[in-house]
Structure formats: structure tokens, C-alpha cells
ROTOR-341963 format. One line per 8 residues: for each residue x, y, z of C-alpha. Coordinates in steps of 0.2 Angstrom, whole numbers. Example, Ala and Ser with C-alpha at 12.3 -4.5 7.8 and 13.67 -1.06 7.14 Angstrom:
BEGIN
62:-22:39  68:-5:36;
This chain:
BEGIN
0:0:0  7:16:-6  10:28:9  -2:43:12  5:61:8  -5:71:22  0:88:31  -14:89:45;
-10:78:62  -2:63:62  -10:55:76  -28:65:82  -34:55:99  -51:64:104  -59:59:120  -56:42:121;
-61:32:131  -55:13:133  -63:0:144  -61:-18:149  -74:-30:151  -74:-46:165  -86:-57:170  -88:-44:187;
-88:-28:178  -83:-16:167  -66:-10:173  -62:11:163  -43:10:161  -42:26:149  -56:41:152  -58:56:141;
-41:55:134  -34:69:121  -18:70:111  -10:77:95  5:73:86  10:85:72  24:79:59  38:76:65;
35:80:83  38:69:98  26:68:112  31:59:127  15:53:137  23:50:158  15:44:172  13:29:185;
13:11:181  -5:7:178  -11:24:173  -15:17:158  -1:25:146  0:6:139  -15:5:135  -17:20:124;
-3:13:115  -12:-1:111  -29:6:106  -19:18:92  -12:-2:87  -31:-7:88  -25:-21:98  -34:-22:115;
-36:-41:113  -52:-52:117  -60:-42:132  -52:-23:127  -66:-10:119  -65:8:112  -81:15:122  -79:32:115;
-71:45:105  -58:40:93  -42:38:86  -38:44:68  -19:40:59  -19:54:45  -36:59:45  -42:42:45;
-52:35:57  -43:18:64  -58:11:70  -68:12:55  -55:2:43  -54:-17:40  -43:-31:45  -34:-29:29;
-33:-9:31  -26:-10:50  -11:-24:44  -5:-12:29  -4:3:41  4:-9:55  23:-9:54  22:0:38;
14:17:42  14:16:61  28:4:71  31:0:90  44:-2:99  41:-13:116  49:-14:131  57:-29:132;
67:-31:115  66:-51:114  46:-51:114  49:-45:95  60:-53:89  61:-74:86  74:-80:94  74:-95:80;
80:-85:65  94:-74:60  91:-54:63  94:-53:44  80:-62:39  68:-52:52  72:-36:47  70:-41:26;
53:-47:32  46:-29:33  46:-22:17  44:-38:9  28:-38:17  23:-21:16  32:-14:1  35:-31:-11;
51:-28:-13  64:-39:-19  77:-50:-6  90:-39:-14  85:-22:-10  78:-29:8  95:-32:14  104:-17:5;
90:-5:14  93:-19:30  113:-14:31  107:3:28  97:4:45  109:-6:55  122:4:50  110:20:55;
108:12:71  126:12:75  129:-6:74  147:-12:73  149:-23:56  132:-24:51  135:-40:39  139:-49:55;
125:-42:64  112:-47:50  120:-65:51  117:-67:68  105:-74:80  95:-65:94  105:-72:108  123:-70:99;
118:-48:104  119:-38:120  102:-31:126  108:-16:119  110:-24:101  95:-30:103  84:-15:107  93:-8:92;
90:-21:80  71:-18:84  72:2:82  80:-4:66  66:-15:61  51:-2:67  63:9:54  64:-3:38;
49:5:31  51:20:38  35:24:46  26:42:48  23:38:67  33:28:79  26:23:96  41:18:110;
33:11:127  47:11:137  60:7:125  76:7:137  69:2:156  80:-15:152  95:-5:147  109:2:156;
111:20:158  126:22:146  118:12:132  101:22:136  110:39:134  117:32:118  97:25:113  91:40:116;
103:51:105  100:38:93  79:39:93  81:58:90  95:56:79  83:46:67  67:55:71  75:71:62;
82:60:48  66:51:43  55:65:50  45:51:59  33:58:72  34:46:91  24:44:103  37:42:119;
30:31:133  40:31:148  39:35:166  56:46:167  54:63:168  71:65:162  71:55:147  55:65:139;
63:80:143  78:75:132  70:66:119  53:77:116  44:89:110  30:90:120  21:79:136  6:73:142;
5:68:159  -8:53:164  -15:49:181  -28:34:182  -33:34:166  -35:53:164  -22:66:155  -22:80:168;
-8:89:160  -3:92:142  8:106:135  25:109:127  40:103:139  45:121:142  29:125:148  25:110:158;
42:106:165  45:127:170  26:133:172  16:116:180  -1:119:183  -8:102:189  -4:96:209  2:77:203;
12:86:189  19:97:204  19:81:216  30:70:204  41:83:202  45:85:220  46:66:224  62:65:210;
82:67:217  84:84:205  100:91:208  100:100:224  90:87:233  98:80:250  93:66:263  97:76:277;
94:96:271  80:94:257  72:78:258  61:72:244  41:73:247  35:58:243  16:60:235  4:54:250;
-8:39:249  -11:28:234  -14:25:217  -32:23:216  -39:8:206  -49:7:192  -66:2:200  -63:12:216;
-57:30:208  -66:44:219  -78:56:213  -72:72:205  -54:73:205  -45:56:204  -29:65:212  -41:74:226;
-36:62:239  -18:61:237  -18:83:232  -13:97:242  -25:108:238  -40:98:237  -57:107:242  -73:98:247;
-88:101:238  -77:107:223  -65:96:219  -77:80:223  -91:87:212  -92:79:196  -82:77:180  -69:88:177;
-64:94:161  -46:101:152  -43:119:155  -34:130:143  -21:139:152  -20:155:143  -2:162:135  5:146:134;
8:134:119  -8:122:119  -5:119:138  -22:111:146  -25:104:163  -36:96:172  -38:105:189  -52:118:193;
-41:126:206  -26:130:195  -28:150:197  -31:150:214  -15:141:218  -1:151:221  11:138:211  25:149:215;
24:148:233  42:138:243  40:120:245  35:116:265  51:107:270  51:92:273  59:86:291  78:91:291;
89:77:299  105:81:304  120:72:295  122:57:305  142:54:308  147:39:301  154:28:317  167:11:316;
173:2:303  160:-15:301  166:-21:284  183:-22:275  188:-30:259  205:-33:254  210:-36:237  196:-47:234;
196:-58:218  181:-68:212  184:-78:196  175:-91:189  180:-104:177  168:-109:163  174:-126:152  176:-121:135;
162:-133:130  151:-131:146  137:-143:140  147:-157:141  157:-154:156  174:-152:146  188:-146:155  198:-144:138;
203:-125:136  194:-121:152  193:-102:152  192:-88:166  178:-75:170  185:-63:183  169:-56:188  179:-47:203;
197:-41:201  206:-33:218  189:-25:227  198:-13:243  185:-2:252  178:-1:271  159:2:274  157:13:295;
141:9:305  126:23:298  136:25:282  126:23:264  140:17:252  134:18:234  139:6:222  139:10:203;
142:3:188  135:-5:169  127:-23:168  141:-34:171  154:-24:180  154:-34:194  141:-26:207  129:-41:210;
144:-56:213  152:-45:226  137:-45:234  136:-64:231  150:-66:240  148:-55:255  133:-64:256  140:-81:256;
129:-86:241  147:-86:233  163:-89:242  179:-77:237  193:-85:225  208:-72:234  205:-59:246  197:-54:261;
180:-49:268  182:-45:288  166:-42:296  170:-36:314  185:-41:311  183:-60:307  185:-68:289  169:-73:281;
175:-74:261  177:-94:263  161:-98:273  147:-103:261  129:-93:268  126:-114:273  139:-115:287  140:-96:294;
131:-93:311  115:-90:314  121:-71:322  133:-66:303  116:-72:291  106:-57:301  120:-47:302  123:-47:282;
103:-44:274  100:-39:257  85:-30:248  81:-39:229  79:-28:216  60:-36:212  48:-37:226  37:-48:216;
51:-64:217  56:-64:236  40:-66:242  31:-82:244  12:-80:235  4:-95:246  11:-86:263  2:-71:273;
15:-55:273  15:-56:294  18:-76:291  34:-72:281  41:-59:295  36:-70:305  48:-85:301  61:-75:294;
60:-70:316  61:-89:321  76:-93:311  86:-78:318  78:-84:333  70:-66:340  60:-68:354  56:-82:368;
38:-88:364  24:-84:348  18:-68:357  33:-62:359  39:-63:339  22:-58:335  24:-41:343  40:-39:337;
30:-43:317  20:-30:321  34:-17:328  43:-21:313  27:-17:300  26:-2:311  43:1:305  41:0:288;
26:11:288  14:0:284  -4:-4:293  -4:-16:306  -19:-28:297  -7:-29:283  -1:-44:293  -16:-56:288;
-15:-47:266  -7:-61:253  5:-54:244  -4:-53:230  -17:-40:241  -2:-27:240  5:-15:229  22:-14:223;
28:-2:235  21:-10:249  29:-28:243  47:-19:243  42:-13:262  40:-29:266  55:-37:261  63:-23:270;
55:-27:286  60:-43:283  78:-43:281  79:-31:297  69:-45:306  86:-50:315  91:-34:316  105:-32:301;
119:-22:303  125:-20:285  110:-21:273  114:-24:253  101:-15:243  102:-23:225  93:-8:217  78:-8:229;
68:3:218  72:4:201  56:-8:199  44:6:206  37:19:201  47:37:204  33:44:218  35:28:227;
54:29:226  54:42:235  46:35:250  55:18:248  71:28:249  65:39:263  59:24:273  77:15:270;
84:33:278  73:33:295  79:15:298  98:19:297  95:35:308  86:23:321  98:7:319  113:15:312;
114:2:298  128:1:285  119:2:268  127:-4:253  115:4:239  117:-5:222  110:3:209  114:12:192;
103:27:195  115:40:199  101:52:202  97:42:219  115:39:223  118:58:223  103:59:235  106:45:247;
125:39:247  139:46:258  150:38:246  152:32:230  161:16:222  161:15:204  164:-1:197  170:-6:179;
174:-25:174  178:-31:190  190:-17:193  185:-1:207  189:14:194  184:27:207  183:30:226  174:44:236;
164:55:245  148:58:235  155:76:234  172:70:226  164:57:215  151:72:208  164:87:204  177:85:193;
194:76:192  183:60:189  189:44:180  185:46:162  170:29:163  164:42:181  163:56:167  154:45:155;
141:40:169  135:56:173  134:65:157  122:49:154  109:53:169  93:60:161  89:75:172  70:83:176;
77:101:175  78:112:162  90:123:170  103:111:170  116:111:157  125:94:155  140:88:143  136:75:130;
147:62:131  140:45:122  149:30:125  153:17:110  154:0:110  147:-12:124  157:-15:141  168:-30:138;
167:-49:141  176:-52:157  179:-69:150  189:-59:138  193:-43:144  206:-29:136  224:-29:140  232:-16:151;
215:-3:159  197:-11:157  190:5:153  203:9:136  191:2:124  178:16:125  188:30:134  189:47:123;
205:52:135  215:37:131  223:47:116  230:59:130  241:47:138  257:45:130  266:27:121  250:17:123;
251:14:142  234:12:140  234:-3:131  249:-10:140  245:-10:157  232:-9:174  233:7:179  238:12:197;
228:16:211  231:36:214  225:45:229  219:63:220  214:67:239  212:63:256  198:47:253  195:50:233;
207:39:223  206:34:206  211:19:193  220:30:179  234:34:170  230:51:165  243:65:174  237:76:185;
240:91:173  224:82:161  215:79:178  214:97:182  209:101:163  191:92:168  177:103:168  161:99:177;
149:87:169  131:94:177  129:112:179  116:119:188  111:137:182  108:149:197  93:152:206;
């Protein structure tokens, strides 16, 4: 089918509304939705898991499965109408006039055939075009993509690519027939935040090249800033505020665009001086949504017998660029007015030394043909190459680093889930590197807890949440009788903030928030000295975040606890950490307070990191640094420094030391030391990543 010439909208959505249908009820997941995309412009469409930004998504695909309906307004691609064309209609404009991009790269693409032969598919389909000029126009979107030997790349299967490639490969197959409109629901949650920076560059690199017009699903602020044009914000199924970014992101005029804002680590934040409001309450669901204003309950300035009337409708706000909202009060509120502060805490002094590792080397070997147990040509992954730092009692020691660097087997083997192949891990003193989490005493297992990344996994679905505190207290062996443990399950929901009947809820009863709560609960059940968080909340949404990390906060002030904080988030790190240990193929690259680790000197892969941080503000200015090339196999890692293959400074150091050797490790001051050859002269040429303009 020939594509449509058309200069109106791209994409009209006028008050629609989506519903799904159960054998209990009708259940409205979108109400009274409105948005336009013009040609060539990108709208990002932001808000909470389950505010039904998804689902839009797939009403414009006309895909809302068996017991999804349209139950008013519509949805027109180009002036057409989507719900008025046939089967036949829909596929021709499907992945030929309008493409997706999902979240998850490998549920598009078959993991049985070669990328090749996926990507030619496309026009074939849409265009009939030969095999000939499929692959030609193939190589010619991979190499767009910035894929390294595309020839190779075409030859290979799914699972032979990085999750990086991957997501790539599938912009590069929404690309093939170079739609008018691409649609990207979360495109780089799975991806680190190096390989996202460089996703990102690359979305809006190719938007201006084929003048495609997106639809940019995600629930980071940041990232819409960086990558769009304009944003609609969704809460429960409603837009309550749409505008151009400049407007929205600098003029807000709807409380949960003001809340969201407020509950994200911006620069400036502190834990102790400016703590983050988390938004109060919960996200309603979709039978139980209150009357008049879905955000009245959680909102600020919420006024009874206004507010809670009846339907509320988008509001012009005058002046600004087609910026609507969806609050009745936005003129009366003073949205200038300071934030209320939130409690100030003051800096808690970091106290003894709990934990020291020395030189600590995990390697693992993996038989050249592991399927059959060969030892021929065994070969080496040194996941953990020479880790030296010391976490104090009350101290929040932020670890950093790409998929891969290292992060998650250290904390293996702290736990005991791994034992250490060289090296040291003294806890109080004592080696525990070589005693398995079977044989350590009852006394080190509470001591050393963790916090998973998913709530979802740790918990047991057939098991009561006060039932899992519960024996989690009996094998630390709290408390002399059943009363006495049972008081203690309570103290400890009481803890996590959470109401005392939520002892008798499934898990399934409880949001995902509330699941992470528990599992903290849980692991300070025997009271925990040093807690491992594995990033505890990149699984939930960014207003729940706030009050995970806040929560995590209040327990170290009460129990001085040594947090290890995981994560790849440096937005949070800057937030919560004391200090900051950024890890790169094993090896420790940098060492620091947060201050040192944030402000230049950094080591070149630190630079990278943070010029890769997508931030909420449109006063900061920030240096574009994209990083090439996935980090490296350690089952094959580079000689000389781990970070040469993708560093931009390597050129600076003279005679390819580089390439030839590990680089020292250099003390730049009292407590900040580096992994780098670079001389101090090029050290002090660095200039500051993030800038913040003045207030």
C-alpha cells in the first residue's frame, strides 16, 4: 500500500475512552483521553505504572485483545479514522505506516532466525520488494543504528547480541519501512544507563532523519525532557496535563504534575537538608477511583464540595503553547509559593569500621564446552578483580556501575551465596569470604541482609506477609515464645510504615511499593547491621521511590545500619550515598565521597556515567558524552586498563600505556582515589559534567 501524503495531524486522539470488560464488571482504564502529534514531533506521554499509558498505545495499534473495547471518541492515523478500517486496512498501516517499539526487545524478535531475515521481512511484506534491495535497505538501517559490522550483525541470531543490540535491532526493524509515526513504550527500562544515553541520541537522531513523528512512553521525567517535543502527563486513566516541555516542566499547573516533580532526586536534593516529598496515599484503582478529581485524595489543595463534584474537564491555560490541565483550582494556587520542608535530619556521623575487603578476587571458570562438562581449554571470567574499600556503622555506600561490571557477585559473595577465589572480607574483624551462607552462624546471616531488586520474586504467593516476618523472626531466633515474635511482626510493619492488618494481606493484596516494604522489614527482622540493597527501587514507580528511599533513611538513623546501595541510578546515589564506588569489569575505577565522585577530576568511565543521567530540569546544562561499544566480556577482557576500549581520553596518555598496562591506584585526595593513567595536569583540565544554572 502506497503511503499517504497528508500535512494535517499525524495522530488525532479525541476523547477516548478505553474499557475492559470481566465477567464482574466493566473495569475504565483510559477516560476522556486527548492528544496530537504533528509531523515530525515527539510527544512523550509520563505517568505511574497502571495509569494506563500502555493501553493507549495499544488502542492507536487497535490491539486491545479479546475483552479490550473503544467505548468512546476516537483515534484517527492521518485523518483516517482507525476504527472504522478493516482487518486488511489495520495490517497495511501496522509496521508499515505506524511501528512499535516494546519494552522488552526479545518479545519482537524470534529467537529461532537470524536478525537478517527479520528485518527483510518488513518491506517484503509491506512494500514487495525484492530479497536484494531488503538487505541493502537492512545494512542501511543497521548501520543508521550504530551497529558495529552490520554484515555480521544481519547473520546473527538474537541471543549472539547484547540487550543493547538487541533494542537496536528492533528500532531498526520499526525503521525498515520508515513509518510516519513511531510509538516507544518504554523502550530502554531494560538498558543500562550508558547504552540508554546512547538509545536515546539515537531515537532523536533518526526522528530528524526520517521525519518520523513518536509517541514516547516512559515513566522518566528526564528522558521526555531529552528526547521530546511535548508531554502529556496521565494519572488513572486521565491526561491531567498536556503542554510543550517548556511549559510543563518550567510553568506546571496540575498538583500530581507538581507532586511528581517534588518526589524525584533533581540536583540540589539532600537526605538530610532537602528531603524528597513523597506523594501521600495511593494510586487509586480502576473500580474504586473517587468522585471528581482522581488525584483529590492524594492533592494538596484539594477542596470539598469542589473538587469532589463531578467530571472535570481540560482547561486552557492562557499564553502558553496548547498547555491544558485538568484542575479547577489551578488560578487560585499560588504555584510559585516555597515547598513546606520536609523534616531536616542532621548528618548522621558515620561511626566504626563494620566491613573491610581486601583485594578481593572472584573468578569463575567456565569449560570451553560447558554442556558437556569439558575441562579442555577451560577459560576464566573474573567477575571481581582486587575490590579494597571499608563500609562505617550509619554510612550509605553507593555502588555503581553497567550490567556486568561486577556489582551483583560482590554482593554474592559478601553474602555467602558465593565464596571469594583471593582476598578478604572481615566483618568485625573476622574472615567470612570462605564460609558458604550454609555453614555461617546464625548471628553473621542477620548481620549481612539484602534488599532484591523485584519485590514480586522474594516473596512467597501462598504465605500471609505477617507469616513471612514472621519465620524469617524464628530462624534468627527473636523472641522467647509466639507472642513475643508476633509483637516484634508488628513493631517491625510499624517500622516499615505500613498498617498493622497488613499482617493477615497475601502478597498478591499489595501494591508494589508495599511488597518492597515488606521485604525490608523482613531482612531487618534480625536486626541487620550491613543491609545490601540490589537496586531496591528501580522496579517502582518514581513517587514511590521516594518514599522507599525515605523509609530505607529513617531505619539507618534509628539502627545506624551500613547500607550498601546498588544501583545504576545516579540520580538516587547523589541523593542518598555518603560515598560512592564506581565499578567497571571487576575493577574499582573510582573511590569517594559523594561530593568528590560528583565534581570534577573524575575517572574518564565516572565522566561518562554522569553525562548519561537523564535529568528533570531544564536549567541544568549537561556535557554530551555518548559512550561506544558495549562493556567488555570479562571472559575476555582488554589488556592493560578495562575501561581503554571506550575511553575518549586514552589518546592523552602518551606510548600506549593504556593498552599496555592496569593502571595504578592514585589517591587525588584525602579518601577519593582513582584507577587511571591520565597526569594530574589532564585531571585538572576536567570541567564539570552537570551544571546547575543559578537560582
Amino acid at each position: 500500500m502506497a503511503k499517504l501524503d497528508y500535512d494535517g495531524p499525524i495522530l488525532e486522539i479525541e476523547n477516548l475512552s478505553i474499557s475492559f470488560f470481566t465477567r464482574l464488571r466493566e473495569i475504565p482504564a483510559v477516560m476522556d483521553f486527548s492528544v496530537t502529534v504533528q509531523p515530525g514531533e515527539a510527544v512523550g506521554l509520563v505517568g505511574e505504572s497502571g495509569c494506563g499509558k500502555s493501553t493507549v498505545a495499544l488502542g492507536v495499534m487497535q490491539d486491545l485483545g479479546g475483552n479490550g473495547r473503544v467505548v468512546g471518541g476516537s483515534v484517527k492515523f492521518k485523518g483516517r479514522d482507525l476504527a472504522a478500517m478493516t482487518a486488511a486496512e489495520l495490517r497495511d498501516i501496522r509496521g508499515n505506516e505506524i511501528a512499535m517499539i516494546y519494552q522488552e526487545p526479545m518479545a519482537s524478535l524470534n529467537p529461532a532466525m537470524k536478525v537478517g531475515r527479520q528485518l527483510i521481512e518488513v518491506p517484503m511484506i509491506h512494500e514487495g520488494i525484492s530479497e536484494r534491495e531488503a538487505w541493502a535497505r537492512a545494512l542501511d538501517v543497521v548501520r543508521d543504528v550504530k551497529l558495529p559490522d552490520p554484515e555480521r550483525i544481519l547473520k546473527s541470531y538474537p541471543h549472539q547480541l547484547s540487550g543493547g543490540q538487541q533494542q537496536r535491532i528492533v528500532i531498526a526493524m520499526a525503521l525498515m519501512s520508515k513509518p510516519s509515526l513511531l510509538i516507544l513504550d518504554e523502550p530502554t527500562t531494560a538498558l543500562d544507563v550508558t547504552v540508554e544515553a546512547a538509545v536515546v541520541q539515537l531515537v532523536k537522531d533518526l526522528g530528524k532523519k526520517y521525519g518520523t513523528s513518536m509517541l514516547f512512553i516512559s515513566h522518566n521525567l528526564g528522558l521526555v525532557l531529552e528526547t521530546c517535543d511535548r508531554i502529556c502527563v496521565m494519572y488513572s486513566g486521565e491526561a491531567v496535563e498536556t503542554g510543550s516541555i517548556k511549559d510543563v516542566f518550567d510553568r506546571m499547573q496540575h498538583p500530581y504534575t507538581q507532586a511528581l516533580f517534588r518526589s524525584i532526586p533533581l540536583p540540589g536534593a539532600d537526605k538530610n537538608s532537602r528531603p524528597l516529598k513523597a506523594i501521600p496515599g495511593n494510586f487509586p484503582l480502576p473500580h474504586e477511583r473517587p468522585p471528581g478529581c482522581n488525584f483529590g485524595p492524594r492533592c494538596d489543595y484539594f477542596q470539598a464540595g469542589l473538587c469532589d463534584r463531578g467530571d472535570i474537564p481540560m482547561a486552557p491555560i492562557i499564553g502558553d503553547d496548547r498547555h491544558f490541565t485538568r484542575c479547577l483550582r489551578f488560578d487560585d494556587i499560588n504555584w510559585h509559593a516555597p515547598v513546606t520542608m520536609m523534616a531536616q535530619h542532621q548528618a548522621t556521623a558515620p561511626g566504626k569500621v563494620v566491613l573491610k575487603m581486601e583485594n578481593l578476587k572472584k573468578y569463575y571458570e567456565v569449560a570451553a564446552n560447558a554442556l558437556f562438562g569439558s575441562k579442555v581449554g577451560a577459560r576464566v571470567v573474573k567477575a571481581n578483580e582486587t575490590l579494597s574499600f571499608e563500609a562505617r556503622e550509619s554510612e550509605t555506600l553507593a555502588i555503581v556501575g553497567e550490567s556486568g561490571c561486577g556489582k551483583s557477585t560482590f554482593a554474592k559473595v559478601l553474602m555467602g551465596l558465593e565464596t571469594a577465589t583471593e582476598g578478604q572480607i572481615l566483618l568485625d574483624n573476622r574472615s567470612i569470604e570462605q564460609i558458604p551462607i550454609q555453614k555461617r552462624d546464625t548471628q553473621t546471616v542477620a548481620d549481612i541482609q539484602m534488599v532484591f531488586q523485584n519485590p514480586f520474586d522474594t516473596l512467597n504467593p501462598s504465605m500471609t506477609v505477617g507469616r513471612q516476618i514472621l519465620r524469617a523472626l524464628e530462624v534468627f531466633g527473636i523472641g522467647a515464645s509466639d507472642q513475643e515474635r508476633h509483637a516484634e511482626m508488628l513493631r517491625l510493619l510499624d517500622l516499615v510504615k505500613l498498617p498493622r492488618e497488613f499482617a493477615e494481606r497475601m502478597p498478591r493484596q499489595l501494591s508494589g511499593g508495599q511488597k518492597q516494604r515488606i521485604g525490608i522489614a523482613r531482612a531487618f527482622a534480625g536486626g541487620a547491621r550491613i543491609v545490601v540493597a540490589d537496586e531496591p527501587v528501580s522496579a517502582l514507580d518514581v513517587s514511590v521511590q521516594a518514599a522507599v528511599t525515605d523509609l530505607l533513611m529513617d531505619i539507618q538513623r534509628q539502627q545506624k545500619t551500613t547500607l550498601l546501595f546498588i544501583s545504576h541510578d545516579l540520580s538516587i546515589v547523589r541523593y542518598l550515598s555518603d560515598r560512592v564506588m564506581v565499578m567497571y569489569l571487576g575493577h574499582v575505577v573510582e573511590l569517594g565521597t559523594t561530593d568528590q565522585v560528583f565534581a570534577p577530576p573524575y575517572h574518564p568511565y565516572t565522566e561518562a556515567l554522569l553525562s548519561a543521567v537523564p535529568i528533570a530540569d531544564t536549567s541544568v546544562k549537561k556535557k554530551h558524552i555518548v559512550l561506544e561499544g558495549d562493556v567488555p566480556s570479562a571472559m575476555n577482557p582488554p589488556s592493560g586498563c578495562p575501561f581503554q576500549t571506550r575511553c575518549r581520553w586514552k589518546t592523552e596518555v602518551p606510548g600506549n600505556l593504556c593498552e599496555r598496562e592496569v593502571p595504578p591506584v592514585r589517591e587525588l585526595a584525602p579518601g577519593h582515589q582513582v584507577k587511571c593513567h591520565l597526569s594530574q595536569e589532564m585531571l585538572d583540565r576536567m570541567e564539570p559534567v552537570i551544571q546547575v544554572a543559578a537560582e
